[in-house]
C-alpha positions as CSV (number, residue, x, y, z in Angstrom):
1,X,-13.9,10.2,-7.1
2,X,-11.7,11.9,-9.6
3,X,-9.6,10.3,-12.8
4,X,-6.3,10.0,-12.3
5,X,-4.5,13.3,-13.2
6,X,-8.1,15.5,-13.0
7,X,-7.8,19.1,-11.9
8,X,-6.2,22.5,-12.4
9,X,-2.8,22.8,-10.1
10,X,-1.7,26.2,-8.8
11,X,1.0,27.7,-9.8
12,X,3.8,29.3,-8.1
13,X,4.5,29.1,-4.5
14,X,1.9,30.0,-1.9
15,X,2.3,32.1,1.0
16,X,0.8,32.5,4.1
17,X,-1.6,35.1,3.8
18,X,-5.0,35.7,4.9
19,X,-7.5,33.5,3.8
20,X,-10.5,34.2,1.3
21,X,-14.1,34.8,2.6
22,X,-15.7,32.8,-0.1
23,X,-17.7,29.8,1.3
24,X,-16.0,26.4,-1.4
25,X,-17.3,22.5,-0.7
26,X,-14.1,20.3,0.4
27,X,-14.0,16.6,1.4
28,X,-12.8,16.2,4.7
29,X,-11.1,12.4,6.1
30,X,-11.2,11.2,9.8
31,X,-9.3,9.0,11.1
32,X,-11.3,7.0,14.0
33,X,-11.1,4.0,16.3
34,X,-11.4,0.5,14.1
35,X,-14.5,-0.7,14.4
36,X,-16.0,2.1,15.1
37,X,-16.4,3.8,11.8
38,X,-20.2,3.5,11.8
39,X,-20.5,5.2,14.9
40,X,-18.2,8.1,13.9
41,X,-20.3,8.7,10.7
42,X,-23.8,8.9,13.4
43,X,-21.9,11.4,15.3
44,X,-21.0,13.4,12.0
45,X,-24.6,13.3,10.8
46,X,-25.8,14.3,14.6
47,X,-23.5,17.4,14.5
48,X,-22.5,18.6,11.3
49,X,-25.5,17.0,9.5
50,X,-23.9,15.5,6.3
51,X,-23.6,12.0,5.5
52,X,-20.6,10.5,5.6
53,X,-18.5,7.7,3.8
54,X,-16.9,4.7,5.6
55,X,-13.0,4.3,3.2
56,X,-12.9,0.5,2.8
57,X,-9.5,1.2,4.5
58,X,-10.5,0.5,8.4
59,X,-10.1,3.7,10.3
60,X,-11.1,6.2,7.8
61,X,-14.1,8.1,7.2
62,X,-14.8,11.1,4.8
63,X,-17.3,13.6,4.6
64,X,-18.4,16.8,3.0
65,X,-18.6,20.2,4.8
66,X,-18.3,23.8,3.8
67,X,-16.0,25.9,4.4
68,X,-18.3,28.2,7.6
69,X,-18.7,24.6,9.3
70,X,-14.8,23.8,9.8
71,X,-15.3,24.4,13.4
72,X,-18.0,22.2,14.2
73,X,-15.7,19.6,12.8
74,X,-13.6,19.7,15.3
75,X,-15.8,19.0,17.7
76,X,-16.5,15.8,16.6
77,X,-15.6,13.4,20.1
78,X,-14.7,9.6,17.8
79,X,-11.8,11.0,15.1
80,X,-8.3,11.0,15.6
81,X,-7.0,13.0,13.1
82,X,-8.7,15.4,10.8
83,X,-7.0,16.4,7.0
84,X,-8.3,18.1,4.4
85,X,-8.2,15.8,0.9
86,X,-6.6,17.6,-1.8
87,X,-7.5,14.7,-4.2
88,X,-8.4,10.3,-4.1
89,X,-8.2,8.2,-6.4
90,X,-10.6,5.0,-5.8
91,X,-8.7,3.0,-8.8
92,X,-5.3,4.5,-9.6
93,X,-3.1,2.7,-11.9
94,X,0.4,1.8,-10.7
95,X,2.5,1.3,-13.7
96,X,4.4,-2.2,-13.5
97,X,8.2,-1.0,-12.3
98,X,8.7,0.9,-9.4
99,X,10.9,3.5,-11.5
100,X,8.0,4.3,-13.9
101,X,5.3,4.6,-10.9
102,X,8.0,6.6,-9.0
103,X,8.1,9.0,-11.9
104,X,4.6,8.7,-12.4
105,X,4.0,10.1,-8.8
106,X,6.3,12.5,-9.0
107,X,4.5,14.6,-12.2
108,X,0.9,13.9,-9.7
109,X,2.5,16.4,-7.3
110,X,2.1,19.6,-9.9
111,X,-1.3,18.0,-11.6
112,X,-3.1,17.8,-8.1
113,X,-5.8,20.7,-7.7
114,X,-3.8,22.0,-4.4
115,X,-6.1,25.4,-4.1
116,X,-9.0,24.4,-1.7
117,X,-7.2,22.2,0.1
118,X,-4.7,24.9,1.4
119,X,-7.1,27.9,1.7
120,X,-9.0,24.9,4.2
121,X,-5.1,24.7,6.0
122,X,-5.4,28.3,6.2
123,X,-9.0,29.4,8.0
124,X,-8.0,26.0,10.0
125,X,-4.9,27.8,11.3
126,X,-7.0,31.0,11.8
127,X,-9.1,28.9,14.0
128,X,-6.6,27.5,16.5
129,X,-6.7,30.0,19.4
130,X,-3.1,28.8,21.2
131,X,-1.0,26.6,18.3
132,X,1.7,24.5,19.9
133,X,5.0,24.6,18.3
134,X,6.5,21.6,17.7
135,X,9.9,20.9,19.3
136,X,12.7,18.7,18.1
137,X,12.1,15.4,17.7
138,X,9.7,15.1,20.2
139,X,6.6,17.2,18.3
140,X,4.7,14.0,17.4
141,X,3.7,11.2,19.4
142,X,4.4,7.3,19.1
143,X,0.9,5.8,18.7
144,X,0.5,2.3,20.2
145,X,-0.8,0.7,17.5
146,X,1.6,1.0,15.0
147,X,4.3,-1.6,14.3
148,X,6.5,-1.0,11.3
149,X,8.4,2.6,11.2
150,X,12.2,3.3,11.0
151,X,14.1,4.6,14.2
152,X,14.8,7.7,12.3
153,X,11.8,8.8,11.3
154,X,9.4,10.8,13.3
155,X,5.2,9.2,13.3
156,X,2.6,11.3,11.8
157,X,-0.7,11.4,14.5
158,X,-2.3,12.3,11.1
159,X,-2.1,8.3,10.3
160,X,-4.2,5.5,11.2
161,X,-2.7,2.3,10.0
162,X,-5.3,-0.1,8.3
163,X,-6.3,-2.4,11.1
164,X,-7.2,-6.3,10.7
165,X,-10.4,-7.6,9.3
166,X,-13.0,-8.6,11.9
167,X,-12.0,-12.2,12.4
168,X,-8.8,-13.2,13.9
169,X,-8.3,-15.5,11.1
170,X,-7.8,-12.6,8.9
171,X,-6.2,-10.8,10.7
172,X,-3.3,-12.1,10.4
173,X,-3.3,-12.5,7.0
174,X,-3.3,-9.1,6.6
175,X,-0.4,-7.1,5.7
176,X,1.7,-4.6,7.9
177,X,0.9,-1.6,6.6
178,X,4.3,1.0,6.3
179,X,4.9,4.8,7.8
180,X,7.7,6.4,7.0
181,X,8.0,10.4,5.9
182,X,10.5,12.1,3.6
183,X,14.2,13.3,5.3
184,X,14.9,15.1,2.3
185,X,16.4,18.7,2.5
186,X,16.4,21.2,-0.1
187,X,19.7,22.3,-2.2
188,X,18.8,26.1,-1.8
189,X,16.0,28.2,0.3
190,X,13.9,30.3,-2.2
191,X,14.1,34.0,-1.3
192,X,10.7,34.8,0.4
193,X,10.8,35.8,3.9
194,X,8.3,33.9,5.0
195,X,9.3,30.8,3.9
196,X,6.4,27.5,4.2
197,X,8.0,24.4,5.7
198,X,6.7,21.0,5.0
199,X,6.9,17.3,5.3
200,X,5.1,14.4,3.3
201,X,4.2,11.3,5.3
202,X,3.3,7.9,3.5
203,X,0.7,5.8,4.5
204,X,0.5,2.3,2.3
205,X,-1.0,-1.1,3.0
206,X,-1.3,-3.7,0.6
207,X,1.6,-6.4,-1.0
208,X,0.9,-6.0,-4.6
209,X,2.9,-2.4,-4.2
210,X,6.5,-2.3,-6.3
211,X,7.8,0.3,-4.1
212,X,8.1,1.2,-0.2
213,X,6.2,4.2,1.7
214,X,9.9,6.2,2.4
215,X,10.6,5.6,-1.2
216,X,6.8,6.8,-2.0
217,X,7.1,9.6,0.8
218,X,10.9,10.6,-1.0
219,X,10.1,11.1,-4.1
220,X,6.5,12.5,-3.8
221,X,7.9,15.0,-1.9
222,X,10.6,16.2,-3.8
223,X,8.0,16.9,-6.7
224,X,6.1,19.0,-4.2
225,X,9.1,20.6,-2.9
226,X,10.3,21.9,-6.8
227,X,6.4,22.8,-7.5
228,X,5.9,25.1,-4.5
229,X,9.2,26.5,-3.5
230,X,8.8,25.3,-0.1
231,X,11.5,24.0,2.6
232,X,11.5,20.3,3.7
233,X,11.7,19.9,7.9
234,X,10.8,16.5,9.6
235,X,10.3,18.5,12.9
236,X,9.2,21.7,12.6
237,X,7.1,21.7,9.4
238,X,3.7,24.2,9.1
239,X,2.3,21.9,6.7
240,X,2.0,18.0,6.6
241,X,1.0,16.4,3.6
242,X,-0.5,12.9,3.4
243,X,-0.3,10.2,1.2
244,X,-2.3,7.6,1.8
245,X,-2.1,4.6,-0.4
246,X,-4.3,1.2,0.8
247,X,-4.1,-1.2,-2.3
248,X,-5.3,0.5,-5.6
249,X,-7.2,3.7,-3.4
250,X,-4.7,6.7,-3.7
251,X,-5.8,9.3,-1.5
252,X,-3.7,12.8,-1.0
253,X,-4.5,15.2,1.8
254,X,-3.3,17.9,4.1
255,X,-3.4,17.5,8.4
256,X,-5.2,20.0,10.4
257,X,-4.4,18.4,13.5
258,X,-1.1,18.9,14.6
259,X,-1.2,15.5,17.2
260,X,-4.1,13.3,17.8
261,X,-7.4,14.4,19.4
262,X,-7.4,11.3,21.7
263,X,-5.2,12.9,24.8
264,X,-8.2,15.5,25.2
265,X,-9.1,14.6,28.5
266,X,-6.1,12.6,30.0
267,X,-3.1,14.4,31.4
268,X,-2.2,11.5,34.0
269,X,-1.6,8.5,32.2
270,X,-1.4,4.7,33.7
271,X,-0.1,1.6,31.9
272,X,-3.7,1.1,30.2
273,X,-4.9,4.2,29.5
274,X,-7.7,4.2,26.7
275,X,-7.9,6.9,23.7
276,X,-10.6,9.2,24.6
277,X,-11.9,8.6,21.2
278,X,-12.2,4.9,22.2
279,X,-14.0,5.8,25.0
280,X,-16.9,8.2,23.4
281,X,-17.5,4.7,21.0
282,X,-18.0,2.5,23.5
283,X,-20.5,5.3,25.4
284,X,-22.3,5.7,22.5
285,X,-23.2,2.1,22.1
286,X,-25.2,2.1,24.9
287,X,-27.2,5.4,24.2
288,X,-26.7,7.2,28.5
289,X,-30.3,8.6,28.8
290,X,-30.8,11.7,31.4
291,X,-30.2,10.4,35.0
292,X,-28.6,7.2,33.9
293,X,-26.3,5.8,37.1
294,X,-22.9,4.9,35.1
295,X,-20.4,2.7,36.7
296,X,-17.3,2.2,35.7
297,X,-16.0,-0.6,38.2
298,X,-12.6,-0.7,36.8
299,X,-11.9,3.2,36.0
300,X,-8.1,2.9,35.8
301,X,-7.2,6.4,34.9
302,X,-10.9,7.2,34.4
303,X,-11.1,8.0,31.0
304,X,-14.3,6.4,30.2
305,X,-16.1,8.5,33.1
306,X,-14.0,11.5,32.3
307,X,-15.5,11.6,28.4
308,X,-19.4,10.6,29.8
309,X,-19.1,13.3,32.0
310,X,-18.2,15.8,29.2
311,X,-20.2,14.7,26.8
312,X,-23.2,12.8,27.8
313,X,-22.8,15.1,31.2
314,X,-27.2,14.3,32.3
315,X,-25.9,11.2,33.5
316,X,-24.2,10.9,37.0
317,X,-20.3,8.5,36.4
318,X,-19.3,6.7,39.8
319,X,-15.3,5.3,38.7
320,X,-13.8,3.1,40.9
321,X,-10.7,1.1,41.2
322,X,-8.6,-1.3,43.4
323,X,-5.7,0.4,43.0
324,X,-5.0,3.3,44.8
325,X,-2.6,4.7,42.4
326,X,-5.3,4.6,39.7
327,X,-7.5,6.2,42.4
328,X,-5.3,9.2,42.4
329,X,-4.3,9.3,38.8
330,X,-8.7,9.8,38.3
331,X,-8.4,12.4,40.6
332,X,-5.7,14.3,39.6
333,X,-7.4,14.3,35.8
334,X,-10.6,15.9,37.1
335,X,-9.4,17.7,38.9
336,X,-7.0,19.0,35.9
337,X,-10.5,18.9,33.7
338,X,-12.6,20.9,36.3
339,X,-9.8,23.7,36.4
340,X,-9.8,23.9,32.8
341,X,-13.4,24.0,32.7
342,X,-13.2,26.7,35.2
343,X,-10.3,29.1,33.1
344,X,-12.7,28.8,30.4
345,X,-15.8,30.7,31.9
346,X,-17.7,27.2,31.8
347,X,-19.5,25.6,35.2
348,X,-16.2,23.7,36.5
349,X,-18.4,20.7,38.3
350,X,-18.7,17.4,36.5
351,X,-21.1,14.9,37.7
352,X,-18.6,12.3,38.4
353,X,-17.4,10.5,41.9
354,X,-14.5,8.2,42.6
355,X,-14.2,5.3,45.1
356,X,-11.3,2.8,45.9
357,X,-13.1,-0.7,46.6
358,X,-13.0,-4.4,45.8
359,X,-14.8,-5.2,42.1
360,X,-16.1,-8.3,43.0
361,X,-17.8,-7.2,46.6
362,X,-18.7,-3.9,45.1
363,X,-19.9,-0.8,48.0
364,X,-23.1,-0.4,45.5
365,X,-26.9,-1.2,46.1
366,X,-28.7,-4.3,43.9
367,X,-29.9,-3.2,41.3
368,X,-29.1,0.6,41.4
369,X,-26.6,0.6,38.3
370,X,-28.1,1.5,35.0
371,X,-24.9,0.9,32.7
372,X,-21.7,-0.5,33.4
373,X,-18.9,0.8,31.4
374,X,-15.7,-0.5,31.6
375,X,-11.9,-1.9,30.2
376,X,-11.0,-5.3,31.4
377,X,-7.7,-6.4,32.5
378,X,-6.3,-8.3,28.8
379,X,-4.3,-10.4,30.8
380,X,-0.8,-8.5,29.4
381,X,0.2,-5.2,30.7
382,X,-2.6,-6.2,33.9
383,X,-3.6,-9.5,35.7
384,X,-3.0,-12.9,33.9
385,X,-4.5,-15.0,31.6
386,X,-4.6,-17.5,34.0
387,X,-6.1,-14.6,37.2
388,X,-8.7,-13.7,34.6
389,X,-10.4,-17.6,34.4
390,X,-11.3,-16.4,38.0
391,X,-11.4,-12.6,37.4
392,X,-14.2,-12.8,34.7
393,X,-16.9,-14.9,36.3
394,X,-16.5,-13.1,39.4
395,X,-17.2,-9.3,37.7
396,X,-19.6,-10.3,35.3
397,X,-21.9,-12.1,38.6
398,X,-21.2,-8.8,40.6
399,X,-21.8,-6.4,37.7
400,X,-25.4,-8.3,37.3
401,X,-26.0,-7.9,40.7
402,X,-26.2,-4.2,40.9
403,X,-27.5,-3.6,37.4
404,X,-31.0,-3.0,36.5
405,X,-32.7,-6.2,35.5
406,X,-34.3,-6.1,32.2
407,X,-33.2,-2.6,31.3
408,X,-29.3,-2.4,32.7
409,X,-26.5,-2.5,29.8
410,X,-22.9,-3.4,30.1
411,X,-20.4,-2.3,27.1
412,X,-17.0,-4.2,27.9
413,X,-13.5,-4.0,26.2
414,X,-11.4,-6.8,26.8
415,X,-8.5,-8.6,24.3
416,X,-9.2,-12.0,26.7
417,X,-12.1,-13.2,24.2
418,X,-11.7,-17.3,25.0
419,X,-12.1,-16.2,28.9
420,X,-14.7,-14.3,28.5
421,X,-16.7,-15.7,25.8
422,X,-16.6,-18.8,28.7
423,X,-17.5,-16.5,31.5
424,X,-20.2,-14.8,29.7
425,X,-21.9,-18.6,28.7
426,X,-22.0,-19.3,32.6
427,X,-24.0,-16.1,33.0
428,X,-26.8,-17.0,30.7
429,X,-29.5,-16.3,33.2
430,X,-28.4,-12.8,34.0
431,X,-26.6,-11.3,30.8
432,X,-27.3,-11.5,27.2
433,X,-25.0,-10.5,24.3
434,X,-26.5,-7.5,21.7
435,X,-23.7,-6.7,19.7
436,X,-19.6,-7.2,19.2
437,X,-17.3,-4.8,17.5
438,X,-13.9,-5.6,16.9
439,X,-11.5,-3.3,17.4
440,X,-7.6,-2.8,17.8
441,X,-5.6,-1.5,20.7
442,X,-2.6,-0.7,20.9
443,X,-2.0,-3.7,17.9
444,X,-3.9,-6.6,20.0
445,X,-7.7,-7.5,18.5
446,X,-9.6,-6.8,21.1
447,X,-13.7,-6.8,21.2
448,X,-15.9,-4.6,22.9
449,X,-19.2,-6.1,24.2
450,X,-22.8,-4.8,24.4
451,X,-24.3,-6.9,26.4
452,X,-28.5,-6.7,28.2
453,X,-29.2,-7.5,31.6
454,X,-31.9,-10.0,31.7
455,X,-34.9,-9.8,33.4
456,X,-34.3,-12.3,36.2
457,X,-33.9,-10.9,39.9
458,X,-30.8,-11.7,41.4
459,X,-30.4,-14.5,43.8
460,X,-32.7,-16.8,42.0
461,X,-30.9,-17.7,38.9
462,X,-28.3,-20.7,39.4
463,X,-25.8,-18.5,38.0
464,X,-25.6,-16.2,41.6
465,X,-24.0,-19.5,43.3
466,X,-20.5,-17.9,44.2
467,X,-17.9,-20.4,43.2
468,X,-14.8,-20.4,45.1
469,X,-11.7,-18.5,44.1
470,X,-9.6,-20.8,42.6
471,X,-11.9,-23.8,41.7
472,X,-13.2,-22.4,38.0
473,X,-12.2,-24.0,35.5
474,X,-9.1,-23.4,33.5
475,X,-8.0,-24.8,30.0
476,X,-5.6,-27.4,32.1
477,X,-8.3,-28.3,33.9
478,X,-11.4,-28.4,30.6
479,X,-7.8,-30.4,29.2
């Protein structure tokens, strides 16, 4: 970490030209799936082979690389957003009005050592083959997970807002963190004919703060605009600069993904679609070993399969679904994935099928399944609360049934915890729980589950008595 006001600024404006061949060190930040900020580090130690350093802000991780392995970051399958960090701050010292700490952020702007950071936004630009140009208002996405933003302002995928502590009790004692981004245009262009546009984008969480993020965002920005000469646009802006303030840690940075890496693989979308990045955490927990059976009994758009299949792609994915719509919508994204695949030069197959059927009288031979992977209806956008007291039991017998027994894992998302930590106590016989992390999506606290089938054989545990659809108990009925 650096004091507060360290380093040399440059000086003058900078211009786009070609970047420098001499290899520098720079500190690179992630944004990632909450919860899963332990496995995004393993991955960036598997592939890049640095250690990397979990921000006590949920969501963020940072890292060290050089300037010859910038590619292999993004290859990385659990971040969101990638930026390059000009400069943090672990302890910075807000002064005790909002005009003085205004000001005081405004003179950061030309202390900040800005040099790295950029000739990083440079090779980085170098290294995107086809660049999308953003259009209009519509260049960055609405994430589902954030809440507060103003209608006027336009989300930065570069942002993952800090997420709630791992009980429910504190989560809602936490605060709302604030997005905005600066709307600020500048009084006179400066000459060059090639002319940098820009945009800063606050990120702050905590309630000890004197000032808001668009008031942060404002006048940050300004000072960066009268520094480099550059033009402010909300919309079509070459560079995007962060600000990311969570309590006292202050930490300044420049994107290098223009949207968010989680649409990779999807390109049909259903009401319950899961970030690909959510997806490659949840694989990862339970380790797919060469010829591993996958099932993913309640596919959806088939996301989960879809990322196995590309990344752990020496196991074979069977997706399935009762719906026939998200039968199609699977379909239509391999399909889309296996053309791409095939444009590229690269072997367009993916070891991956897709069935329609019934999830708890499941087409599928006892104990044939090695993992089961899959999202289960939260009881809001799918199903009911009140479907999923008879939903859960049913799934978790039928999952058990064609699992392995004694080696067969099951990783499950749901936001239903109360139904299913119920469920899963009436299946003691056939699953056991390994591990919960608590994550957030789409802004409900949800928990994914690793759980261990159990030795016992099916059929001769009491749990495989079917009970009757209908007669489980319900919290009216436990009432």
């Amino acid at each position: 970490m650096s004091a507060q006001g360290d380093g040399d600024a440059d000086q003058g404006a900078v211009t786009l030209g070609p970047q420098t061949e001499a290899i520098i060190t720079v500190t690179i930040g992630a944004t990632v799936p909450t919860g899963f900020e332990h496995t995004a580090a393993d991955e960036v130690k598997e592939k890049i082979g640095v250690e990397a350093r979990i921000s006590r802000d949920r969501g963020r991780i940072y890292f060290q690389i050089t300037t010859d392995q910038l590619f292999q970051v993004h290859l990385l399958r659990s971040v969101d957003n990638l930026f390059v960090v000009v400069d943090e701050y672990e302890h910075y010292q807000f002064k005790d009005t909002k005009e003085e700490t205004l000001l005081d952020l405004q003179q950061l702007a030309s202390k900040l050592p800005w040099t790295n950071a950029l000739e990083v936004w440079k090779l980085n630009n170098s290294l995107k083959k086809k660049r999308s140009r953003r259009k209009g208002g519509n260049g960055t996405k609405v994430k589902p997970d954030s809440e507060a933003m103003d209608a006027g302002m336009a989300e930065a995928e570069q942002q993952q807002p800090p997420q709630p502590l791992s009980s429910e009790s504190q989560a809602k004692e936490e605060s709302t963190p604030e997005l905005e981004t600066i709307a600020q245009e500048p009084e006179e262009s400066a000459p060059e004919a090639k002319l940098i546009k820009f945009r800063v984008t606050c990120s702050r969480a905590g309630d000890k703060h004197s000032f808001s993020s668009n008031e942060a965002a404002r006048d940050f920005g300004g000072a960066v605009q009268e520094f480099f000469q550059w033009k402010a646009d909300m919309t079509k802006f070459d560079i995007e600069v962060l600000l990311n303030i969570h309590n006292q840690e202050v930490v300044i940075g420049i994107a290098l993904t223009e949207e968010s890496l989680h649409r990779r693989t999807i390109t049909h979308f259903g009401p319950t679609t899961l970030r690909s990045t959510l997806c490659y955490g949840m694989l990862r927990l339970c380790k797919p070993q060469a010829s591993d059976i996958i099932l993913d009994p309640m596919c959806g758009t088939g996301a989960i399969p879809l990322e196995g299949a590309l990344e752990f792609h020496n196991s074979f994915y069977i997706a399935g679904d009762n719906n026939d719509m998200a039968v199609s919508r699977t379909l239509n994204n391999i399909c889309h994935i296996q053309k791409r695949r095939e444009d590229k030069g690269s072997v367009p197959g993916l070891r991956i099928d897709t069935v329609q059927w019934d999830l708890c009288h499941l087409p599928v031979r006892t104990s044939s399944v090695d993992i089961i992977v899959t999202d289960m209806p939260f009881g809001k956008r799918m199903g009911s609360k009140k479907k999923n007291w008879d939903l859960y039991p049913s799934c978790l017998r039928e999952m058990a049934r064609v699992c392995r027994p004694g080696s067969g894992k099951a990783v499950l998302l749901t936001q239903d915890k109360k139904c299913f930590s119920k469920a899963l106590s009436r299946m003691g016989g056939l699953w056991r729980k390994l591990h919960t992390v608590w994550v957030n999506v789409g802004g409900l606290h949800a928990a994914v589950y690793l759980l261990k089938r159990t030795g016992a054989m099916f059929g001769q545990t009491p749990e495989d008595v079917h009970e009757p659809q209908g007669m489980a108990n319900t919290p009216e009925d436990e009432k």
